[in-house]
C-alpha positions as CSV (number, residue, x, y, z in Angstrom):
1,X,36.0,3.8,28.5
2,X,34.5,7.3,27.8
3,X,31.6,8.2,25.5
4,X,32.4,11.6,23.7
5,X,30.0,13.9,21.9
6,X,29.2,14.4,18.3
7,X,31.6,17.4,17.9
8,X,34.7,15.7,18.0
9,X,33.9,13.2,15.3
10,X,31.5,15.9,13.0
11,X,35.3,16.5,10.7
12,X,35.6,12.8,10.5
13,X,31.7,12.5,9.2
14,X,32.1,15.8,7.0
15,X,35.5,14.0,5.5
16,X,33.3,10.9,4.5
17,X,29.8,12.7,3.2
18,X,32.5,15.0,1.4
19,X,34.7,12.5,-0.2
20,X,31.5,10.5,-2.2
21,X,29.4,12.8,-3.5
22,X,27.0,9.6,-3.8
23,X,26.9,9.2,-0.3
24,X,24.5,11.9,0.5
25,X,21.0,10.0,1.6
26,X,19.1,12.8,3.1
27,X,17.7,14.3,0.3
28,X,15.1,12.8,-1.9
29,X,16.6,11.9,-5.4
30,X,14.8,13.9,-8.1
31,X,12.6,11.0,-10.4
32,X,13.5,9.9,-13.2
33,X,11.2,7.8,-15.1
34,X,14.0,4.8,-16.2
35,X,13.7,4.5,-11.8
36,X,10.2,3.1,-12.1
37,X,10.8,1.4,-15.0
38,X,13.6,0.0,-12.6
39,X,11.7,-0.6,-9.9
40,X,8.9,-2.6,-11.7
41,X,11.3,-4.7,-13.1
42,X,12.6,-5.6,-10.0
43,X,8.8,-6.3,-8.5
44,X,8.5,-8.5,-11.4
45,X,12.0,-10.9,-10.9
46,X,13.7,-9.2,-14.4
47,X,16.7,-8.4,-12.5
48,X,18.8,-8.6,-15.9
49,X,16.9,-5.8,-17.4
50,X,17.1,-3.7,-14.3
51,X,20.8,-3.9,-13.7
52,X,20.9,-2.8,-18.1
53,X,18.6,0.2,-17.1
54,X,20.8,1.1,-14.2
55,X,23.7,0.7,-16.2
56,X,22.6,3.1,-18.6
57,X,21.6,6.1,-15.9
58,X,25.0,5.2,-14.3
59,X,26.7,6.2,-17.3
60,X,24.5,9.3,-18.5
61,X,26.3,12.6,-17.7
62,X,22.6,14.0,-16.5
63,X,22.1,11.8,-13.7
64,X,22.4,13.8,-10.8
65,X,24.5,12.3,-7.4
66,X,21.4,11.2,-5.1
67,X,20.0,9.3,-8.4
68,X,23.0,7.4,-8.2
69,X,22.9,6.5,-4.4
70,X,19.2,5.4,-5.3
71,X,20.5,3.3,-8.3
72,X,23.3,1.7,-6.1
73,X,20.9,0.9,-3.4
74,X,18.2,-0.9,-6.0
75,X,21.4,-3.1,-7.0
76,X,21.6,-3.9,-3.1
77,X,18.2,-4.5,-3.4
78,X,18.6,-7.3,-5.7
79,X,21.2,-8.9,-4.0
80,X,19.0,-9.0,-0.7
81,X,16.5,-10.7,-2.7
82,X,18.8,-13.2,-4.1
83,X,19.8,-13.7,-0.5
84,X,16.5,-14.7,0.5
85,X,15.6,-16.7,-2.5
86,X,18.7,-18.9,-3.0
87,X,16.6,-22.8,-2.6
88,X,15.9,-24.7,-5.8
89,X,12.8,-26.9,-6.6
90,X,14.9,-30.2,-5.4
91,X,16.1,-29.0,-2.2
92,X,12.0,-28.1,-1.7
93,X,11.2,-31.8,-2.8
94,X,13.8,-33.0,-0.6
95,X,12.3,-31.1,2.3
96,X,8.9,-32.4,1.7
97,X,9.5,-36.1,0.7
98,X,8.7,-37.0,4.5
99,X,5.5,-35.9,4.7
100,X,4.8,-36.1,0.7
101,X,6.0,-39.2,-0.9
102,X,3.8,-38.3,-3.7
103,X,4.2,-35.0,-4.0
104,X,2.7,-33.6,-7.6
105,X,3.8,-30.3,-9.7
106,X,-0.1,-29.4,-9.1
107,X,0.8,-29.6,-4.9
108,X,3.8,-27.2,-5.3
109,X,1.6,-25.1,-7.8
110,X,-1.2,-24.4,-5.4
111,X,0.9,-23.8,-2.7
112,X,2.8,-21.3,-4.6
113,X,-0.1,-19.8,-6.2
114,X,-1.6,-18.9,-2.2
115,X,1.8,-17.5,-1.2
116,X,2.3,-20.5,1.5
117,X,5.2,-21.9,-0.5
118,X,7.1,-19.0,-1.2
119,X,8.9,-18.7,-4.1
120,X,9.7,-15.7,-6.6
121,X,10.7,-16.3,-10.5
122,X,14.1,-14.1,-11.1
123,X,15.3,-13.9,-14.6
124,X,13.5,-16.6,-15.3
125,X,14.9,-19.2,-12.4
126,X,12.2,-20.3,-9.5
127,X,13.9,-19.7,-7.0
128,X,12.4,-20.3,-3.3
129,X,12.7,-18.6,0.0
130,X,15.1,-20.2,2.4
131,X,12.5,-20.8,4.9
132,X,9.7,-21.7,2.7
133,X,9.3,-25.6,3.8
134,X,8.9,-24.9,7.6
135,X,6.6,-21.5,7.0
136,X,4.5,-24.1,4.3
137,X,3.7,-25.9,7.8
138,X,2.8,-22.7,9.8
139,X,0.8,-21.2,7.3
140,X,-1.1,-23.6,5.3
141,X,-3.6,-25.7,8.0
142,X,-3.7,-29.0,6.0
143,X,-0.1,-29.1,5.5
144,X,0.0,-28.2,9.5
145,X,-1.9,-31.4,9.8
146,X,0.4,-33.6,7.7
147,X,3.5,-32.9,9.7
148,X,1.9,-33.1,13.0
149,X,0.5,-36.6,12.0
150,X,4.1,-37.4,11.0
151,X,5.8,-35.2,13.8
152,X,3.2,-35.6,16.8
153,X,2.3,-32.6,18.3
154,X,5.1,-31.0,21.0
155,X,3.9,-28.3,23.2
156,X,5.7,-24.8,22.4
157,X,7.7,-24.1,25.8
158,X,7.6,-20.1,25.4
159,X,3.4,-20.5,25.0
160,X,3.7,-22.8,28.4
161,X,6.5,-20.2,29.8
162,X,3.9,-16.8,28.8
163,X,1.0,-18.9,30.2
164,X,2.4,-19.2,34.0
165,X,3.9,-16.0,34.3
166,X,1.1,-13.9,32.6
167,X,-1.1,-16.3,35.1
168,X,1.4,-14.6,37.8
169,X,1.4,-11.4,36.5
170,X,-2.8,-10.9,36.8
171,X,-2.8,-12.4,40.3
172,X,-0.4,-10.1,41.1
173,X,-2.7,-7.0,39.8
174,X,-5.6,-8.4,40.8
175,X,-3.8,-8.1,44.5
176,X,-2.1,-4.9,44.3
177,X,-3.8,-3.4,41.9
178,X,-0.5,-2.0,40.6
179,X,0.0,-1.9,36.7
180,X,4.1,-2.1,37.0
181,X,4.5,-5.8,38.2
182,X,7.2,-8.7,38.6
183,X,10.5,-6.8,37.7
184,X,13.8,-8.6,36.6
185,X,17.2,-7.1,36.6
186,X,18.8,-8.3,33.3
187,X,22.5,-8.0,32.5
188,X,23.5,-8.2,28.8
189,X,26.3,-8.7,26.7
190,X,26.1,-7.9,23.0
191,X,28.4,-8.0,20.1
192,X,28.5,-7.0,16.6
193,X,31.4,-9.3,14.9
194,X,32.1,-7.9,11.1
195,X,33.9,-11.0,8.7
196,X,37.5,-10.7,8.1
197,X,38.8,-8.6,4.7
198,X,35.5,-7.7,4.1
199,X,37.5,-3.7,4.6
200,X,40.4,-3.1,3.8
201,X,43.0,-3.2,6.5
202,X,43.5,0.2,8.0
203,X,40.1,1.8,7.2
204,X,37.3,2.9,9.9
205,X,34.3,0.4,10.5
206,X,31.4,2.2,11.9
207,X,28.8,0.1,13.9
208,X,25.6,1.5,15.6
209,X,24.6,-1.7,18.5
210,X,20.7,-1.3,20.2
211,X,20.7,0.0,23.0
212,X,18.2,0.3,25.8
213,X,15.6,3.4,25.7
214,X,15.5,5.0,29.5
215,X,12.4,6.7,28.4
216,X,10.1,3.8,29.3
217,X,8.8,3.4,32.5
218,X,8.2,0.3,32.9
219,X,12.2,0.3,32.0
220,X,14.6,1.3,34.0
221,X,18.1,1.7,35.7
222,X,19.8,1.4,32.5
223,X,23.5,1.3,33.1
224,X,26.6,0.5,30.8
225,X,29.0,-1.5,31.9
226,X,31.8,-1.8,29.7
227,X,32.5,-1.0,25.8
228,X,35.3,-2.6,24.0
229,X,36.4,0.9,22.6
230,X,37.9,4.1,24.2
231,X,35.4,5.8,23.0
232,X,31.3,5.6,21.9
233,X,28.2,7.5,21.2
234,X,24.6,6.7,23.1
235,X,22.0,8.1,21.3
236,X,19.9,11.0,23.0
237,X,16.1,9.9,23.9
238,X,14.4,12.0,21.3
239,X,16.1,9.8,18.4
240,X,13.4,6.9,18.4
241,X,15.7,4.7,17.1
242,X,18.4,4.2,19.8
243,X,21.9,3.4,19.6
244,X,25.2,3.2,21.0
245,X,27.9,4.6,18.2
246,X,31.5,3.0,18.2
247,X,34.2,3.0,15.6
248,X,37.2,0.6,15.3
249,X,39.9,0.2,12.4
250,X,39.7,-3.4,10.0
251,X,43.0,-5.4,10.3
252,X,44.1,-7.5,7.7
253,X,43.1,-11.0,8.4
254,X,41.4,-10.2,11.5
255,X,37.4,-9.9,12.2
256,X,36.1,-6.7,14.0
257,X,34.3,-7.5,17.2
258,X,32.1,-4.4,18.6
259,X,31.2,-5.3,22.1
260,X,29.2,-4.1,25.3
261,X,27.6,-5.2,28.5
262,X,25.3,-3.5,30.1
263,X,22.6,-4.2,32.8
264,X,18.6,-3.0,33.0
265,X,15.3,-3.9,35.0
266,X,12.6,-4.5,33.4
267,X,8.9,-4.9,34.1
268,X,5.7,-6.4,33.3
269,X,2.9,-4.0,32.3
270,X,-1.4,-4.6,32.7
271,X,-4.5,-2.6,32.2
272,X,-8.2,-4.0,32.8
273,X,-9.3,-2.0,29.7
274,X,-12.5,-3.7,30.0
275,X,-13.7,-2.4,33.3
276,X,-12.5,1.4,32.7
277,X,-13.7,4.5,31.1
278,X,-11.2,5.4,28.4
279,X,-11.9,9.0,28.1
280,X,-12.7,10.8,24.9
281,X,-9.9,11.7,22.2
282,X,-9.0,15.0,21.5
283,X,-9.1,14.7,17.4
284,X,-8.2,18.1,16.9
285,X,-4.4,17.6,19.1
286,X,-1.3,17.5,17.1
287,X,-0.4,13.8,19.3
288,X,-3.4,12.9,18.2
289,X,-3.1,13.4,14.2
290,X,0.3,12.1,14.7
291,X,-0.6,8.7,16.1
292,X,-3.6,8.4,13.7
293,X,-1.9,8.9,10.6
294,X,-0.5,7.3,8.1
295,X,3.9,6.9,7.0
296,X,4.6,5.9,4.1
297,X,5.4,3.2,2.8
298,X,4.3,0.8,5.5
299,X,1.6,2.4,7.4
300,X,-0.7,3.9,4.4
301,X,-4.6,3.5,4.2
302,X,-5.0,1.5,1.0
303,X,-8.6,0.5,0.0
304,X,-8.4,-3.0,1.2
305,X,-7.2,-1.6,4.9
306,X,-9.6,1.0,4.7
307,X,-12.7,-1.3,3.6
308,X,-11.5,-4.5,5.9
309,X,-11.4,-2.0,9.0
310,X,-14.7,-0.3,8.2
311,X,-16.4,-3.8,7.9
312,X,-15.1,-5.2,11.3
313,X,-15.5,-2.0,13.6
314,X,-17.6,0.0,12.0
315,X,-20.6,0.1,14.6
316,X,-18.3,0.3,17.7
317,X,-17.5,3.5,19.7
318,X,-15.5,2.0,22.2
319,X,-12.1,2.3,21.3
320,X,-10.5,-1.1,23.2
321,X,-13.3,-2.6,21.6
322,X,-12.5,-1.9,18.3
323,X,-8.7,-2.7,18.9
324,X,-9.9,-6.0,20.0
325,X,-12.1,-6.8,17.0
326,X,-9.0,-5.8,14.7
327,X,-6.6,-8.1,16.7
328,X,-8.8,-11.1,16.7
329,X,-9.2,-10.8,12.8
330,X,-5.5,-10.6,12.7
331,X,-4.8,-13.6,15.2
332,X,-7.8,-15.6,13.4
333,X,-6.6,-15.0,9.5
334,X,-2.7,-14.0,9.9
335,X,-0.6,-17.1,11.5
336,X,3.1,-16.3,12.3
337,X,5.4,-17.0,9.7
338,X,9.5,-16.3,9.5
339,X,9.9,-13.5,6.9
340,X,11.8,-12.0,4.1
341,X,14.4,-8.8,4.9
342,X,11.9,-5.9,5.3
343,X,14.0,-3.7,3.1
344,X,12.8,-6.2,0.1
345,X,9.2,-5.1,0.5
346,X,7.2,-2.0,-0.9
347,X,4.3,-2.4,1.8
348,X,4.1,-4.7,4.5
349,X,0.4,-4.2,5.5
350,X,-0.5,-5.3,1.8
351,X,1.6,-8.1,1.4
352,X,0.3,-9.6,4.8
353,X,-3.2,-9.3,3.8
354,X,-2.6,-10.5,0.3
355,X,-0.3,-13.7,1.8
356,X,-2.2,-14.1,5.0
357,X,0.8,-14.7,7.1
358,X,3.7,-12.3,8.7
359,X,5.9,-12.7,11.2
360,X,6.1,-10.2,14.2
361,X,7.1,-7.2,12.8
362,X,4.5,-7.6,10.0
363,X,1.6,-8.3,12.1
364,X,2.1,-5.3,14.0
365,X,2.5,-3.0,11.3
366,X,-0.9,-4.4,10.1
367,X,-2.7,-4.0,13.2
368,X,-0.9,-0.3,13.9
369,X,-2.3,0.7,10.3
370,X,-6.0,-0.6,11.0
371,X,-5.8,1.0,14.2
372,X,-4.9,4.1,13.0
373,X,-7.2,4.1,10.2
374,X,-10.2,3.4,12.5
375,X,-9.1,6.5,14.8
376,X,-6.7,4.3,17.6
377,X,-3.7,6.2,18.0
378,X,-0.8,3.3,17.8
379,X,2.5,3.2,17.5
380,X,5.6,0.5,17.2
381,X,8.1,-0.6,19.4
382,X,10.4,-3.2,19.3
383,X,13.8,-4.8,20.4
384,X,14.0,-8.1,21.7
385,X,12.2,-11.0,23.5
386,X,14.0,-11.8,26.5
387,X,12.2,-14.6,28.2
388,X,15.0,-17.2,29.3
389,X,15.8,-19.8,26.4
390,X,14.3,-17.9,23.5
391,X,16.3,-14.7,22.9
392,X,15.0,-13.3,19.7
393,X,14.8,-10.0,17.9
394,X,11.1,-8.8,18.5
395,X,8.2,-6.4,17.5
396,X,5.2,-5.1,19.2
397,X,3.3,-2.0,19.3
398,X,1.6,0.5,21.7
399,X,-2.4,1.8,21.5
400,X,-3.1,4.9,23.5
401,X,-6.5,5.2,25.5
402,X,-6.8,9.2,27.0
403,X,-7.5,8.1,30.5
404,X,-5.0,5.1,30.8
405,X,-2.0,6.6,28.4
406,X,0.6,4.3,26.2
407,X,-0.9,0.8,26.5
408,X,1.8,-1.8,25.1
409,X,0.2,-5.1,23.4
410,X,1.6,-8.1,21.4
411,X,0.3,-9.4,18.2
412,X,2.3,-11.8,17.5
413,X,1.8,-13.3,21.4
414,X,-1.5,-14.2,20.2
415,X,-4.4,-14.8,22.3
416,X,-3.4,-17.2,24.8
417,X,-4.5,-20.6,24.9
418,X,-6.2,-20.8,28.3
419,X,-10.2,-20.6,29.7
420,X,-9.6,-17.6,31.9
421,X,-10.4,-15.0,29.7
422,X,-7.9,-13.0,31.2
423,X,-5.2,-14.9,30.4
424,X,-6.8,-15.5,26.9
425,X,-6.9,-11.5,26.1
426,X,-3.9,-10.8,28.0
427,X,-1.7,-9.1,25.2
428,X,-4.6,-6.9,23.8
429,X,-4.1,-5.3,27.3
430,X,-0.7,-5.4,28.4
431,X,3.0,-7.3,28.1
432,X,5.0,-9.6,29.7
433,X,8.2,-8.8,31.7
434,X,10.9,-9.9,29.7
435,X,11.6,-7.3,26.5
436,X,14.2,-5.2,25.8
437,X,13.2,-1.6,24.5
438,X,15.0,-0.1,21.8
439,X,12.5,1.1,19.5
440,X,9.8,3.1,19.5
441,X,9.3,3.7,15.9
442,X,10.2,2.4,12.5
443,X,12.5,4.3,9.8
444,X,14.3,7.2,11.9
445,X,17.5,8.7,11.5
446,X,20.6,7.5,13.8
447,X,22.6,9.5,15.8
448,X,25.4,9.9,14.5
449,X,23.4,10.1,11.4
450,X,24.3,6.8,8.8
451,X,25.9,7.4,5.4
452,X,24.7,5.1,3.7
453,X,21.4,3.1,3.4
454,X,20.9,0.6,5.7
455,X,20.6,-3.1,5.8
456,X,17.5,-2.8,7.7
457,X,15.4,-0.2,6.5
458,X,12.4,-0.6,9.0
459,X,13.4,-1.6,12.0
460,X,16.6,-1.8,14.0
461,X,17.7,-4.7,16.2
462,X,20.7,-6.5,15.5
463,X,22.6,-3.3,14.1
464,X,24.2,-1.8,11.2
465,X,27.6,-1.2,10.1
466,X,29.2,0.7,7.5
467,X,32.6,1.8,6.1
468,X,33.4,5.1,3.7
469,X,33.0,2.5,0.8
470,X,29.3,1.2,1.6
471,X,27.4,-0.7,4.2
472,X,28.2,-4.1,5.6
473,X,24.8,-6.0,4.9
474,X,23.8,-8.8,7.2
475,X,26.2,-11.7,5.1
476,X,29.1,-9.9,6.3
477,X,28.9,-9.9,9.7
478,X,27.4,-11.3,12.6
479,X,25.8,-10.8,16.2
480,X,25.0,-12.3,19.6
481,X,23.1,-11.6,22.7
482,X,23.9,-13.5,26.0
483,X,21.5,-12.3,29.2
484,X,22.5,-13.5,33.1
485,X,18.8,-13.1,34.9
486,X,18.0,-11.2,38.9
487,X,15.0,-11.5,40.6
């Protein structure tokens, strides 16, 4: 096992980019108005006429090479959204019968019509999300009510598990006054396994795995311990998005299994925001008109963010203040709900507000863009939940006070359901011990740099893999975390 530098594989790269013209995704296609027309077509389920118009640019000798990538990718499009819409009106029925014996068109109507029973019309076919029954229950509180009538009402044993140790975690503070606390050594094993034949025997399968970012400090000693290829790229610091780079060639009949172990410590991290002086922003820095502004598509100050931020913090200079009056709105009015693939959606922050529910990485975008927009400099960061018995890809952001620095918080972690207020507020003020740290933005470039688009456009979790014909989407392969725990 040997990692080797970008040099020796920048022929193999230049062979690829250079053998498809239609593989170059750097530059921004030049528009073409039949691509809107495209793209509102898709918005509006009319797949059929989309895939016509695309057909046509396809064959018209003016459309230029990156057009082309774009039109291929708006065909991927589609097919993620099929993916995620695949349930018919029966299977929902079926779902439902238990709690709704009687259950009437007008039911499923209203549901549908508030987004809490979601379903999309494609070429004219209702077609429903694959998780729509249990979201319905998480998102709508009268049909909470049914099911826990039917169900009973279990207690959630990560909310019990978060409760004790962020209990431990502030005693801990409280005594040492320390804001690195309760470290655990975690070693990791992680593979990527692409499907048999999906590649043709004897061609290259590129995978990029997460990998740990050592520019954290509250983690640390990050070592790998094996890769199941001679060779492998880990991503410098500065690429935000961070990576370990293998290669392996398909055989016929055979999956391809990308694997590593690796070990890393990780801590718990707490601020008593309430009792300090924050200091005063410098608005005129470069760090801050970075973290303040807005990147498009999914952190943009539309009017309803702008006038919904402006209405709940409008009067208050003090900035945790504010962040806390933006992240009980969100908490009160946005419930946690599993979501679609994020490369299906235009705008994140809209789409939460307009269906009042999100799951992790959609609540945090939305609190990172009214943060920003009410002058909080906030950032993401994501990777994975770690906390023993619910491994789980994960997102959650960072707000930055001048006198503290980087403060990370949890919107999806909720406030906590306790009487100590401390406890209560703990993740508008600081994060539990057991994450893994891989991102610290959204929608970076990889090193090595990816050919073609990915499967996950946002964020970047379980991975992505590729071959000189396309990119593997999530159907066609699969992965796994397994974590032994030190104290």
């Amino acid at each position: 096992m040997r990692e080797f530098t970008l040099p020796l594989i920048v022929l193999g790269i230049f062979f690829l980019i250079h053998c498809k013209n239609e593989t170059k995704t750097m530059e921004k296609p030049m528009t073409n108005p039949k691509t809107i027309q495209i793209d509102e077509a898709i918005k509006a389920g009319h797949f059929k006429e989309a895939q016509n118009l695309i057909n046509q640019l396809k064959t018209d000798s003016a459309t230029d090479d990156l057009t082309l990538v774009d039109l291929r990718f708006k065909e991927d499009l589609m097919d993620r959204i099929k993916l995620d819409f695949y349930k018919n009106e029966a299977f929902v029925r079926e779902k439902l019968a238990k709690y709704y014996p009687d259950l009437t068109h007008e039911m499923l109507a209203n549901w549908e019509s508030t987004g809490a029973l979601e379903m999309r019309v494609i070429d004219g076919e209702k077609r429903y999300f694959y998780n729509a029954v249990p979201n319905l229950f998480r998102i709508d509180k009268e049909a909470k009510m049914v099911k826990e009538k039917t169900d009973g009402v279990k207690p959630d044993e990560l909310d019990l598990f978060c409760l004790k140790h962020t209990g431990e975690v502030l005693d801990k503070f409280k005594q040492t006054k320390k804001n690195l606390l309760n470290p655990v050594k975690m070693n990791i094993t992680y593979n990527v396994i692409v499907d048999a034949d999906v590649v043709p025997a004897g061609e290259t399968i590129r995978a990029w795995l997460p990998f740990p970012r050592e520019d954290n400090h509250r983690q640390q000693h990050v070592k790998l311990k094996s890769a199941n290829v001679d060779k492998f790229i880990i991503a410098p610091e500065e690429y935000k998005q961070r990576s370990i780079y293998m290669e392996k060639v398909a055989k016929a009949g055979e999956p391809t299994k990308f694997e590593i172990e690796l070990s890393y410590e990780s801590m718990a991290e707490y601020y008593d925001l309430k009792n300090m002086d924050l200091g005063k922003y410098d608005k005129r820095s470069d760090f801050y008109q970075e973290f303040t502004s807005e990147k498009a598509p999914h952190i943009v100050f539309t009017d309803r963010i702008k006038n919904l931020t402006d209405s709940l913090v409008k009067d208050i200079k003090d900035p945790y203040e504010k962040f806390v009056k933006i992240y009980e709105f969100i908490d009160e009015t946005t419930p946690w709900a599993s979501a679609l693939e994020y490369s299906t959606f235009w705008n994140i922050p809209e789409y939460v507000l307009e269906y009042k529910h999100g799951d992790c990485g959609m609540q945090s975008l939305l609190l990172i863009t009214m943060c920003r927009y009410a002058g909080i400099p906030a950032k993401w960061q994501s990777g994975w939940m770690m906390h023993p018995g619910n491994l789980n890809l994960h997102d959650w952001a960072e707000v930055y006070y001048p006198a503290v620095g980087w403060v990370p918080v949890d919107m999806s972690f909720s406030l906590q359901d306790s009487k100590d207020k401390d406890v209560r507020y703990y993740y508008t003020s600081g994060i539990d011990t057991y994450r893994l740290i891989v991102n610290d933005d959204i929608s970076t470039e990889f090193y090595p740099q990816k050919i073609w688009p990915r499967s996950e456009t946002v964020d970047f979790q379980r991975g992505e893999v590729e071959w000189r014909g396309g990119n593997l989407y999530f159907d066609k392969w699969d992965y796994n975390m397994k974590v032994e725990y030190e104290d």
